[in-house]
N, C-alpha and C positions, 0 to 999 in steps of 0.2 A: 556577169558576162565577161565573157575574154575581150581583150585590146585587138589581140593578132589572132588571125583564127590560123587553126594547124597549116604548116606547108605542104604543098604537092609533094610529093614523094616518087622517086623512078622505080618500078618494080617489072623486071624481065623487058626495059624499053618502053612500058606503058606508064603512062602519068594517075596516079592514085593517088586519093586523098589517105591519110590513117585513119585506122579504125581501131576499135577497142583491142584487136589483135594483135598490131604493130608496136607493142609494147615499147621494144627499140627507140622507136623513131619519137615516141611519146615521151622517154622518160630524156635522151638527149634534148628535146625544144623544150620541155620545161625543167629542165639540170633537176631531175626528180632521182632521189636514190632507188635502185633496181626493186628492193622489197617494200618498197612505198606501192609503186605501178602496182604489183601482183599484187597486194592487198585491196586495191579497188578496183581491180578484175574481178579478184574471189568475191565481194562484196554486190560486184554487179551482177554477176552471174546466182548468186544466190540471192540477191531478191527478185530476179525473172526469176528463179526458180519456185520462190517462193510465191510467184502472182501466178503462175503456172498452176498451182496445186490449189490453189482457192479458186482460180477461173472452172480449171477443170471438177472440182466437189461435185456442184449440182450437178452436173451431166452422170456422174457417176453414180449419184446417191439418188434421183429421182429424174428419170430420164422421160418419163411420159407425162411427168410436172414439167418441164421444159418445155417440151411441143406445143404443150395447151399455153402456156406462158407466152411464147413464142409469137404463135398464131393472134392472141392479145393484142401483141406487141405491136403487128403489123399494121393492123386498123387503128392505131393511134396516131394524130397527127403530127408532121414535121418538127411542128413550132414544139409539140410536148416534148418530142425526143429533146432534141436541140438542149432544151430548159432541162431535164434529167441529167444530160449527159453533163451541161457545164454544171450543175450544180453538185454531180462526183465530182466530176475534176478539181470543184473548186473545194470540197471536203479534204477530196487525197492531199493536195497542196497544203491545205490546213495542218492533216495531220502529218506530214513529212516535215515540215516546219515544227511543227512540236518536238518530234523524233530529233531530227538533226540541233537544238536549240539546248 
């Protein structure tokens, strides 16, 4: 976790936080050299891209397997979801932790 989190930033009079796009403003608060920033832009934008194309698969590859899936999904209770979902979450963490290590 960060110490200081990003500063407010002025843009056109309006107070804004930074975002991944304010490269500028990002690589001055953390005295980052210019192609460090761009390098985990590209890196970000290419694993959304990459989660992009594995969300989208099934809808492509079997679209009327999804619906019935779907409709499944729906009559199962709160508490199953809930326990599904943390139990990705808590996979993907595992394996981003293996990656980055």
């Amino acid at each position: 976790m960060l110490d200081n989190p990003l500063p407010e930033i002025t843009l056109k009079g309006k107070p804004r936080r930074p975002d991944f796009l304010l490269t500028k403003e990002i690589r001055r608060y953390y005295n980052l050299p210019k192609i460090q920033v761009r390098r985990i832009v590209d890196y970000f934008l290419c694993v959304l891209g990459m989660v992009m194309i594995v969300e989208g698969l099934p809808y492509f590859a079997a679209p009327s397997k999804i619906k019935a899936w779907v409709q499944k999904l729906v009559e199962l209770p709160d508490s199953s979801l809930r326990l599904i979902g943390f139990l990705l979450m808590s996979v993907g963490l595992g394996l981003v932790y293996l990656g980055r290590s």
